[in-house]
C-alpha positions as semicolon CSV with decimal commas, in nm:
position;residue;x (nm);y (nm);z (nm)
1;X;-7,717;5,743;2,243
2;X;-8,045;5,968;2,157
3;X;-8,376;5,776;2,200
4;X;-8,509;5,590;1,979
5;X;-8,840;5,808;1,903
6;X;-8,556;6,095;1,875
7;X;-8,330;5,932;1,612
8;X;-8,378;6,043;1,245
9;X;-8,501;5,760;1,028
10;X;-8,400;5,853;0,686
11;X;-8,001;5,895;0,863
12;X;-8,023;5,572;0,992
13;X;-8,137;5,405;0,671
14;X;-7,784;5,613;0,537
15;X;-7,637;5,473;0,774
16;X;-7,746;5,064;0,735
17;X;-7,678;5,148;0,325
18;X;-7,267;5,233;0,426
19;X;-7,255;4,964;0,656
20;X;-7,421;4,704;0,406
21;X;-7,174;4,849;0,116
22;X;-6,904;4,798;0,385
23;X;-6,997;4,432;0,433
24;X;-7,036;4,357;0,066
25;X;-6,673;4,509;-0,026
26;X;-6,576;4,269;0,281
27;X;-6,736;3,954;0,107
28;X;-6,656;4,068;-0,264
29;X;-6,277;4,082;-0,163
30;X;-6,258;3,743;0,013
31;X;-6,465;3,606;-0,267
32;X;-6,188;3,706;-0,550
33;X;-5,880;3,650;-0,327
34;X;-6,010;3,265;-0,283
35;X;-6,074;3,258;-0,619
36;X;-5,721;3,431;-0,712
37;X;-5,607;3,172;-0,559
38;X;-5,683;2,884;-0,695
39;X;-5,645;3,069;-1,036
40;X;-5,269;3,083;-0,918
41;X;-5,215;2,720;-0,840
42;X;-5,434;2,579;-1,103
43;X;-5,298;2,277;-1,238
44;X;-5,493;1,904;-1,313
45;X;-5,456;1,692;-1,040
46;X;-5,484;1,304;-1,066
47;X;-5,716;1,093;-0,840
48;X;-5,656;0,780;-0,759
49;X;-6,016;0,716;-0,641
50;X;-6,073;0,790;-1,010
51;X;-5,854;0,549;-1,167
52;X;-5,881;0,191;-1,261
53;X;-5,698;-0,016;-0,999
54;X;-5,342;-0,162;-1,081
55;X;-5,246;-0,325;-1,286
56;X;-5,462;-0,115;-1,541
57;X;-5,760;-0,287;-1,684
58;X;-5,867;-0,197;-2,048
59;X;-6,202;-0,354;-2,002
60;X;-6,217;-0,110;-1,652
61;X;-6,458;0,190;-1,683
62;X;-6,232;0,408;-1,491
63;X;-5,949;0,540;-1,645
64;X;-5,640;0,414;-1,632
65;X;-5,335;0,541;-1,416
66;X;-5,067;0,675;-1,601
67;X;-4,744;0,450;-1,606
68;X;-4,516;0,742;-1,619
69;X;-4,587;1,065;-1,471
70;X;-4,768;1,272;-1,662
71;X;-4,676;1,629;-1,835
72;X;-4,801;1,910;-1,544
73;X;-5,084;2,090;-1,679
74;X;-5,312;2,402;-1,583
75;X;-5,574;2,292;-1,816
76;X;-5,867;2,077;-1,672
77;X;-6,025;1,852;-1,946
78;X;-6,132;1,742;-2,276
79;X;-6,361;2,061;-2,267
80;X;-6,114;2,360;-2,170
81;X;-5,845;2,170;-2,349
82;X;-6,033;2,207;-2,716
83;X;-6,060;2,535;-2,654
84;X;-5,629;2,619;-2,548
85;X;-5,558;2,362;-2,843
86;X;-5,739;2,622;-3,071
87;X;-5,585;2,910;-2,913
88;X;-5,265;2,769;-2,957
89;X;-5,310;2,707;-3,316
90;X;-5,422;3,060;-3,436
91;X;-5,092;3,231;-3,248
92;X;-4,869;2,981;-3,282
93;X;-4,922;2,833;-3,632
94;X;-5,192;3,108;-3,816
95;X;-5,490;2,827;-3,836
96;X;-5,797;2,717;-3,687
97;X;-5,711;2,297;-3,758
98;X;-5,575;2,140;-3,423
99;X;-5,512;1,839;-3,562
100;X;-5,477;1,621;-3,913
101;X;-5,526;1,283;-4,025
102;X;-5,297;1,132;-4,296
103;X;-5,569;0,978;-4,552
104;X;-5,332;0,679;-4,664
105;X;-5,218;0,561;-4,342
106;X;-5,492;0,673;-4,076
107;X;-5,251;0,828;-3,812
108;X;-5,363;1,154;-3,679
109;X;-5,107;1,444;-3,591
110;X;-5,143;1,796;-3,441
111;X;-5,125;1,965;-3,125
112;X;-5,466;1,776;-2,997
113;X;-5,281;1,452;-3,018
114;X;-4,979;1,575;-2,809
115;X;-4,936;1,477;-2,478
116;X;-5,093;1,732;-2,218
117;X;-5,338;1,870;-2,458
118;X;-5,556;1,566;-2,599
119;X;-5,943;1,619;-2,598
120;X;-6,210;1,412;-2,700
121;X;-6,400;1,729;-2,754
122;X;-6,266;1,782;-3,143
123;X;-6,424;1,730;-3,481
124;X;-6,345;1,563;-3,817
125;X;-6,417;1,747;-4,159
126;X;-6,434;1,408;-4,293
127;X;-6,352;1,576;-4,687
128;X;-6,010;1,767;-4,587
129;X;-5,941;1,491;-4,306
130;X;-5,853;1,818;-4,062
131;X;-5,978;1,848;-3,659
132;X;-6,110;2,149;-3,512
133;X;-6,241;2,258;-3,209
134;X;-6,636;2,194;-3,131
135;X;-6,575;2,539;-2,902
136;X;-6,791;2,834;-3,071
137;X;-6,452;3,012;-3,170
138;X;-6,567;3,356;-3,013
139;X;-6,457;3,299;-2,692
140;X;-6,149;3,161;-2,848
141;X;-6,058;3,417;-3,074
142;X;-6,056;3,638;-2,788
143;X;-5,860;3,451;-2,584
144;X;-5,611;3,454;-2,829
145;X;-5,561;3,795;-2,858
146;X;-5,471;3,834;-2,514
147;X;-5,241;3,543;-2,621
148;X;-5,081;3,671;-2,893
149;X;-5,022;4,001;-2,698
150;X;-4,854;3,815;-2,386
151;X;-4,603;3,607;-2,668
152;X;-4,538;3,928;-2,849
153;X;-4,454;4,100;-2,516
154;X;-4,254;3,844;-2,296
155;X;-4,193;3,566;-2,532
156;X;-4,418;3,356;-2,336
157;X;-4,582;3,033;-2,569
158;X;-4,853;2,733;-2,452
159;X;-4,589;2,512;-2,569
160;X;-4,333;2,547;-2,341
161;X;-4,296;2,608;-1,943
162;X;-4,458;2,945;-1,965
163;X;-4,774;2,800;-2,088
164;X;-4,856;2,800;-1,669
165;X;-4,835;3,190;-1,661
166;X;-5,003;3,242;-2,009
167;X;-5,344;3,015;-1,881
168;X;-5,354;3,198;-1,581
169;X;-5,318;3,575;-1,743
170;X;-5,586;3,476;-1,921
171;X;-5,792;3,300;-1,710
172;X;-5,762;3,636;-1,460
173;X;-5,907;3,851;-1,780
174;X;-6,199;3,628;-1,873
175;X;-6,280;3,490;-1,538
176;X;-6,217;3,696;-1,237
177;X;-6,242;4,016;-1,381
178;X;-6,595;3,934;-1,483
179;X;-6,705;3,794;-1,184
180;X;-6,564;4,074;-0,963
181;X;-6,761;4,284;-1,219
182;X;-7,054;4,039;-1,117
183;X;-7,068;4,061;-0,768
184;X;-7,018;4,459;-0,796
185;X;-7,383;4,509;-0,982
186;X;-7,567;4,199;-0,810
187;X;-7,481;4,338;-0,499
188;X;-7,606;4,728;-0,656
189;X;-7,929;4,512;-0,769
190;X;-7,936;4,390;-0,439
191;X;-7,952;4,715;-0,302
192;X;-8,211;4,847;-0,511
193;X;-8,471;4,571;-0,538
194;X;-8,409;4,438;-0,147
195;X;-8,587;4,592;0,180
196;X;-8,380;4,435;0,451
197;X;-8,019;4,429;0,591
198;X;-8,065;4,070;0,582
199;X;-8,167;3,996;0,253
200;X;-7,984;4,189;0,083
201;X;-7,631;4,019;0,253
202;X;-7,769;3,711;0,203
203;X;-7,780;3,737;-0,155
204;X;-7,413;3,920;-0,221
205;X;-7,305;3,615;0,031
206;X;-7,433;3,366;-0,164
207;X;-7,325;3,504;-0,532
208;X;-6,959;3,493;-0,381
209;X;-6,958;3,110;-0,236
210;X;-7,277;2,902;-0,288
211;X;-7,362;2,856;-0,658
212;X;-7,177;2,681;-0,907
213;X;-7,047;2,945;-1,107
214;X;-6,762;2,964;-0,857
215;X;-6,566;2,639;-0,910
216;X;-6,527;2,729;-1,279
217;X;-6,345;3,039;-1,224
218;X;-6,056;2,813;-1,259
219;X;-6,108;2,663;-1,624
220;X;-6,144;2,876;-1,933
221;X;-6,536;2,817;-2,006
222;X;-6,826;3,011;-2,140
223;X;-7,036;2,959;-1,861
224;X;-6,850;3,209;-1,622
225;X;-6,871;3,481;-1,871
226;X;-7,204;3,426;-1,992
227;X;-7,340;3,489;-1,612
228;X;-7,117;3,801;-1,587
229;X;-7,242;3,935;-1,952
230;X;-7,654;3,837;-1,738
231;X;-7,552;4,072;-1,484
232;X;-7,434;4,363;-1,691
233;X;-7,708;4,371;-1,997
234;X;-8,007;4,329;-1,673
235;X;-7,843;4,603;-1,464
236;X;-7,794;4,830;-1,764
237;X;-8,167;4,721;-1,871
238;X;-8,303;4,766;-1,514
239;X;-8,154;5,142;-1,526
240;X;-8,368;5,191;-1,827
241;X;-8,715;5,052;-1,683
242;X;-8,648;5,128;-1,318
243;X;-8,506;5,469;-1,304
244;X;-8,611;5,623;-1,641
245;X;-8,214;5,626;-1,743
246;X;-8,296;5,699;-2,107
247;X;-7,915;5,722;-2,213
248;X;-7,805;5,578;-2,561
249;X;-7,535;5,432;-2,368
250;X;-7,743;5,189;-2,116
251;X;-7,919;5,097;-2,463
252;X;-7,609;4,975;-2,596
253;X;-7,463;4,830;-2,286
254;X;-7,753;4,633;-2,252
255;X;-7,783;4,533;-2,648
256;X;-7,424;4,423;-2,624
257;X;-7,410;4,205;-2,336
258;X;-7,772;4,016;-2,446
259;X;-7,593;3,978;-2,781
260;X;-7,271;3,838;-2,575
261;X;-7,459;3,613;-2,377
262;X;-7,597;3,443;-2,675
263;X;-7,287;3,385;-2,836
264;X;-7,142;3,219;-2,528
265;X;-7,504;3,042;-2,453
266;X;-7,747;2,984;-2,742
267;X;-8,036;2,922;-2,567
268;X;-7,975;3,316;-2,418
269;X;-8,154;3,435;-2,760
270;X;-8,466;3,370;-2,546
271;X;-8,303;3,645;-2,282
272;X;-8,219;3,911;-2,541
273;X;-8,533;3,841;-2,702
274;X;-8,718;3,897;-2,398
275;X;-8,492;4,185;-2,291
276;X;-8,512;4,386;-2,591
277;X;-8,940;4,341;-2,601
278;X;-8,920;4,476;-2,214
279;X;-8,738;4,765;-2,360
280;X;-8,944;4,794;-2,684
281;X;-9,243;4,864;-2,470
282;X;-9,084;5,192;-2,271
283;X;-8,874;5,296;-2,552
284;X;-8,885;5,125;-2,890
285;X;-8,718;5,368;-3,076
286;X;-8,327;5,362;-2,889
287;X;-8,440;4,991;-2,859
288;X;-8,428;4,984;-3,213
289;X;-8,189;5,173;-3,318
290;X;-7,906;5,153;-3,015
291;X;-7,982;4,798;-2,861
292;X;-8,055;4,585;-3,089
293;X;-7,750;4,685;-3,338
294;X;-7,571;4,649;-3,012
295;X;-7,719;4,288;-2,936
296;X;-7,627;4,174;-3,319
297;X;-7,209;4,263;-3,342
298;X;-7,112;3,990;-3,061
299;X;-7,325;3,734;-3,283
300;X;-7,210;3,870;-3,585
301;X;-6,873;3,842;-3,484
302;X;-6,919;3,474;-3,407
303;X;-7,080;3,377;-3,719
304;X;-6,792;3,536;-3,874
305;X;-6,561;3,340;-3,702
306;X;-6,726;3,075;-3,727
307;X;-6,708;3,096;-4,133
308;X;-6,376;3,143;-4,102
309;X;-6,326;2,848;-3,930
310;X;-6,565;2,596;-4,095
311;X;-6,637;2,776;-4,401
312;X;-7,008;2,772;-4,296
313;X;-7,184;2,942;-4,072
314;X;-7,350;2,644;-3,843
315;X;-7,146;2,608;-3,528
316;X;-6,925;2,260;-3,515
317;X;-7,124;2,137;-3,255
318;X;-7,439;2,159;-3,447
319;X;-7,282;1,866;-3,607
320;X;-7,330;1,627;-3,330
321;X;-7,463;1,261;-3,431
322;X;-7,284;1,319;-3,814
323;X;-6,987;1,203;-3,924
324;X;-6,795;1,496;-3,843
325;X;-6,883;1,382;-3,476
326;X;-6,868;0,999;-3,489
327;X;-6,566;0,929;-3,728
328;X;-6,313;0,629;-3,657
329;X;-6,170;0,682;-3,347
330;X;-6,446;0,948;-3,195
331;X;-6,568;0,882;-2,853
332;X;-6,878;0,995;-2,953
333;X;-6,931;0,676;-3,149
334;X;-7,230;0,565;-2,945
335;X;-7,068;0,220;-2,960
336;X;-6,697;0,043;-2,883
337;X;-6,500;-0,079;-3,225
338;X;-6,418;-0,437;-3,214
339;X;-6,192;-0,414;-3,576
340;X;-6,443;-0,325;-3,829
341;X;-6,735;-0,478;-3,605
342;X;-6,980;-0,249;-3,343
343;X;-6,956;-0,347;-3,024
344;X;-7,131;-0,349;-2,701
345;X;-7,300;0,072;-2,610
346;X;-7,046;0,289;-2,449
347;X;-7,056;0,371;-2,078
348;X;-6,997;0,665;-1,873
349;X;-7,224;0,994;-1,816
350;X;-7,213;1,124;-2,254
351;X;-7,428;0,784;-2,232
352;X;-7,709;0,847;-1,995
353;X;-7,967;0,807;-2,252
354;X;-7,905;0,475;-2,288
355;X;-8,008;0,343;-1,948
356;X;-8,317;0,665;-1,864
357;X;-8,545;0,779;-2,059
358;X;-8,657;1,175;-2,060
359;X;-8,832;1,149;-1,726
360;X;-8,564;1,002;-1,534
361;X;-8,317;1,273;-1,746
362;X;-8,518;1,552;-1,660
363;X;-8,559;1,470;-1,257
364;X;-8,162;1,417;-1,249
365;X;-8,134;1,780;-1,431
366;X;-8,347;1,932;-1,190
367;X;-8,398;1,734;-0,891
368;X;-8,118;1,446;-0,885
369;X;-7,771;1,417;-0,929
370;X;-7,694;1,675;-1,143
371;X;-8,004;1,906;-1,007
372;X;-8,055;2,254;-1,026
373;X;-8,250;2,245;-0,703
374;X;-8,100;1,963;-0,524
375;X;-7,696;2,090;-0,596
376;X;-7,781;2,459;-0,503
377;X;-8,132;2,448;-0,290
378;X;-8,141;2,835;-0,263
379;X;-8,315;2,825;-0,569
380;X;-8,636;2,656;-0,375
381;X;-8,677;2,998;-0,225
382;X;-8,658;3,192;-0,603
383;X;-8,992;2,943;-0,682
384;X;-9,156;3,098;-0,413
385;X;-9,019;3,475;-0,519
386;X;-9,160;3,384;-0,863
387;X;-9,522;3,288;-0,786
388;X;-9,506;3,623;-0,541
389;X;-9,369;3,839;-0,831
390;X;-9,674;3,702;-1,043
391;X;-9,936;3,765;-0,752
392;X;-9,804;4,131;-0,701
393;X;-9,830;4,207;-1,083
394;X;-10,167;4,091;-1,091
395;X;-10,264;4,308;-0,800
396;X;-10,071;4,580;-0,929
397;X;-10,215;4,590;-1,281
398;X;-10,569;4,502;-1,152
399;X;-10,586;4,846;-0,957
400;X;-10,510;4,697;-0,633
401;X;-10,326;4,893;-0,384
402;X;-9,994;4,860;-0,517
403;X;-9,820;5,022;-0,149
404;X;-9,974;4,757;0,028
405;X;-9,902;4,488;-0,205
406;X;-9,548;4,625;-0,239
407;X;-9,510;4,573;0,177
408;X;-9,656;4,250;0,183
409;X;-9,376;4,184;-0,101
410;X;-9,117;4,260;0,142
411;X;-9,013;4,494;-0,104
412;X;-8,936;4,879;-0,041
413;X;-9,176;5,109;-0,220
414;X;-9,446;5,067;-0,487
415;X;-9,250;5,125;-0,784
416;X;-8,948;4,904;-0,695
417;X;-9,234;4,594;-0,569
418;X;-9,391;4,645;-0,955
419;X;-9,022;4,643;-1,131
420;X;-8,921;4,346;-0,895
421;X;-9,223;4,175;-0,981
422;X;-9,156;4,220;-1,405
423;X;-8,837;4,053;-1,349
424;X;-8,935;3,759;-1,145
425;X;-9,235;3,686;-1,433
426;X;-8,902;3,720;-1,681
427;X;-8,699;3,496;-1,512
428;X;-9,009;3,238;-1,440
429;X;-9,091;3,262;-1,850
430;X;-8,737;3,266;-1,958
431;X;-8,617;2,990;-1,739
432;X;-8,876;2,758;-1,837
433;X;-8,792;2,805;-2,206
434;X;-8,404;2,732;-2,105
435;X;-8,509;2,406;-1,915
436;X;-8,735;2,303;-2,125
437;X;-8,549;2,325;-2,452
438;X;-8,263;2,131;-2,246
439;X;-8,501;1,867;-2,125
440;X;-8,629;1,896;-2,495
441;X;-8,351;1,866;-2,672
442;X;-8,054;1,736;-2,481
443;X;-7,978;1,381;-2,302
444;X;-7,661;1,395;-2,130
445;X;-7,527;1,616;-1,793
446;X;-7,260;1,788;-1,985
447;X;-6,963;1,539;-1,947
448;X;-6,788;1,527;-1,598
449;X;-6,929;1,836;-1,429
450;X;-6,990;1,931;-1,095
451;X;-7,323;1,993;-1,189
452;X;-7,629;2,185;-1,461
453;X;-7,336;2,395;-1,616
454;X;-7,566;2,484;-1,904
455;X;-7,795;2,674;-1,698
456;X;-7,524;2,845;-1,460
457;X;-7,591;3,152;-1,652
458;X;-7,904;3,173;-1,497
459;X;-7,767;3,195;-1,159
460;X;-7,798;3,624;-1,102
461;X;-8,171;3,623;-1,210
462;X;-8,259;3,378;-0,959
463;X;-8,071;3,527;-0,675
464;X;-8,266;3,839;-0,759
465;X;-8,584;3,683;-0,766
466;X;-8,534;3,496;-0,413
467;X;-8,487;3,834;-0,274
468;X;-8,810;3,910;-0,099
469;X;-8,853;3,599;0,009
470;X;-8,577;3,585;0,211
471;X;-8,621;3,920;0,303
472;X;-8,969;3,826;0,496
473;X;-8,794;3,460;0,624
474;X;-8,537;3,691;0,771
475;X;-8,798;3,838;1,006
476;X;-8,795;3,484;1,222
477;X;-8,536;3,310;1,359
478;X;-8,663;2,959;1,253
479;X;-8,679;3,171;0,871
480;X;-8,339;3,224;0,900
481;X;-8,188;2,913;1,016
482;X;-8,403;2,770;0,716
483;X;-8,186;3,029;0,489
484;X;-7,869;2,916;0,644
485;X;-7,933;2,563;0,617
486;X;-7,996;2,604;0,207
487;X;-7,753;2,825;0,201
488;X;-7,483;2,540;0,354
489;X;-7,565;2,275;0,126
490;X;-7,530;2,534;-0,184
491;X;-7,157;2,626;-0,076
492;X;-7,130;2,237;-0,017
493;X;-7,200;2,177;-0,359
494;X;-7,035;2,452;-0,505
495;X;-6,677;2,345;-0,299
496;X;-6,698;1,999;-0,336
497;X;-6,441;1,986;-0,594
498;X;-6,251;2,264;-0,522
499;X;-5,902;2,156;-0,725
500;X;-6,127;2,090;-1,070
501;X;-6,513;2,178;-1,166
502;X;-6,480;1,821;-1,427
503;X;-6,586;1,596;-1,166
504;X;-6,949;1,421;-1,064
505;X;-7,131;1,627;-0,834
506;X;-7,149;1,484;-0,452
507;X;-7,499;1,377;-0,480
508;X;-7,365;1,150;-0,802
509;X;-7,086;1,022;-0,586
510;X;-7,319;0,952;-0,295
511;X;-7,577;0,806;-0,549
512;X;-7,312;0,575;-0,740
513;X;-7,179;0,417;-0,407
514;X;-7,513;0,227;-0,334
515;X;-7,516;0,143;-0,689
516;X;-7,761;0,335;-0,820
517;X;-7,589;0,533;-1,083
518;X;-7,626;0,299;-1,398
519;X;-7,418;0,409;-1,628
């Protein structure tokens, strides 16, 4: 081995950048093949824990345990199960109704009434007495292509045995391709905007097995492919602003994929908002004419579905708290029937709000049992990457030295510390906007979930922005065993439930055995 003061530095740094991309194919690989299988063996499996105890107790607030056994299923839940019950109907019968209800004798018919496939997550045009989906039908129009293609070409249907291999086809194309697409650019991100060995693995590690986009890989959701859709429009975006890639095509890549995460996430309008004024200000004229036309055809497409389902363009879920919503029969009736009479309020976690009020609401989003911080506590570290991001732009901008600030950063090189730093102040201003209008707006947790699925999308800005931080805590021992430790309880979180995301979050189950879950 040459000496040290011999050894070339700019072929070592080579060869760290091999053996990092080395490590990160390593983690990506084991990352999908855990996640392949599951995918493979996905299928709901019953509790008992969960259940009311035998002999089944109508007045229990568990559920009750079937008498029979029920109908095997690779669907999940209420939520997942709106969704199949629409793809179903558009191959299988031409329509976007799941479900009718006979206006002389009240009995309701349809595939969302058959056993296997019923969802409380379905809506009631109360003047043509027909159910739909409260899924934005993008998602599910899509899905349904690959549907229709997999029928056409083996004769395979969601109402029969093959309905197994048709959910997981599909749940391969919208799930773990996107996240292996995921991983792939965090980890380039990684690369770019990190300055240690450390850091940077830390990261890629933790996108593959500590935040909660992972357990969902096995249900068809939005959430998964609204984080993927993140990753793509900010690494196309950070091409633009970063390294002065001025193609038409990282315009449109990054147009689309804003526009996509909006129609899978409203509250993402904030992120292509922001997005395309980041890009307005270094080029606004492919920003206007190549991004944002790019950014509008995903929501065009869903407010054309969306017509074509309801006849209107406001999403069925916009409907919550109207009749559509709370018609006879509805769990979202904020009360039990008694005959024609209004009971005693519902229980269960879609009624939070009637035992908190928004304080208690928001610590439980953020701190407590359904916290962003206290389910995934890696995100601690991004606070302290924002606040640095904002000190280094000030510096920067104020005519400080920029290389020095850059180095106390922990970041690489003046112009990478100043990008960093623009996208830490954009995921500090954007996030707040997201939580707030949640906190704002919202009063329930999302149903059974294993935690803030709403926000999941979020999950690749903040594992940028905690880069430098853990870059510098990587420099100590008693910094890294803090990173580890953070890192533990994140995976713990996101494995909890590893056989089905619909279930409380351990800190919920923890909380609700001392009794202090009172819902």
């Amino acid at each position: 081995m040459k000496p040290t003061s011999d050894r070339n530095p700019v072929v070592d740094a080579v060869g760290s950048a091999v053996q990092r991309r080395q490590i990160y194919v390593l983690l990506i690989v084991v990352a999908l093949a855990m996640a392949l299988g599951r995918i493979l063996a996905a299928q709901l499996v019953y509790e008992p824990s969960l259940s009311a105890p035998w002999p089944n107790d109508p007045g229990h607030p568990r559920r009750t345990w079937p008498a029979t056994p029920p109908r095997p299923m690779p669907t999940f839940s209420s939520n997942d199960r709106s969704r199949w019950a629409a793809v179903r109907a558009l191959v299988d019968e031409g329509t976007w109704v799941i479900g009718r209800r006979d206006r002389q004798t009240g009995k309701d018919s349809g595939i969302i009434f058959e056993d296997g496939w019923q969802s409380v997550d379905k809506i009631l045009n109360p003047e043509t007495l027909e159910f739909y989906s409260t899924k934005p039908p993008l998602l599910t129009f899509l899905v349904a292509c690959e549907y229709w293609l997999l029928k056409k070409t083996f004769g395979w249907s969601l109402d029969s045995d093959s309905c197994f291999a048709v959910v997981r086809i599909c749940l391969l194309t919208f799930n773990l391709l996107p996240f292996g697409i995921y991983l792939g650019l965090l980890a380039r991100l990684a690369e770019r905007f990190g300055a240690t060995d450390w850091g940077r693995l830390f990261v890629v590690a933790t996108a593959c097995f500590g935040t909660l986009v992972t357990p969902f890989l096995i249900v068809l959701n939005n959430h998964t492919l609204a984080a993927s859709s993140v990753v793509v429009a900010v690494y196309a975006a950070v091409r633009i602003l970063s390294e002065a890639q001025r193609s038409w095509l990282w315009f449109i890549l990054a147009g689309f994929f804003a526009g996509f995460t909006v129609a899978n996430e409203l509250p993402a309008a904030a992120f292509a908002v922001g997005l395309g004024l980041l890009l307005m200000m270094r080029a606004p004229k492919r920003t206007q004419l190549a991004f944002i036309p790019a950014a509008l055809v995903p929501i065009a497409a869903l407010l054309a579905l969306n017509y074509a389902e309801l006849g209107e363009f406001n999403l069925g879920y916009s409907k919550f708290g109207t009749e559509w919503y709370e018609y006879e029969g509805s769990h979202w009736r904020p009360y039990t029937e008694h005959g024609n009479e209004r009971g005693e309020p519902k229980r269960g976690i879609d009624w939070a709000k009637n035992k908190e009020n928004k304080a208690m609401y928001a610590f439980h989003l953020l701190l407590g049992h359904h916290g962003w911080f206290s389910l995934t506590p890696i995100y601690l570290l991004a606070l302290g990457g924002m606040g640095l991001g904002g000190w280094h732009l000030v510096r920067a901008r104020s005519g400080s030295d920029g290389l020095s600030a850059a180095t106390a950063s922990g970041l690489s090189n003046r112009a990478v510390s100043y990008h960093w730093a623009e996208w830490a102040i954009f995921t500090a201003l954007l996030s707040l906007i997201v939580m707030g209008y949640y906190i704002y707006k919202s009063d329930n947790y999302g149903g059974w979930s294993n935690g803030p699925r709403w926000l999941m999308w979020l999950a690749p800005l903040w594992l940028l922005t905690l880069l430098p931080i853990v870059d510098r805590l990587g420099q100590w021992r008693s910094g890294r065993s803090l990173c580890l430790v953070l890192l533990t309880l994140s995976v713990l979180s996101a494995h909890y439930w590893s056989w089905n995301p619909w279930r409380h979050p351990w800190i919920y189950n923890w909380m609700d055995s001392h009794g202090w879950i009172p819902y």
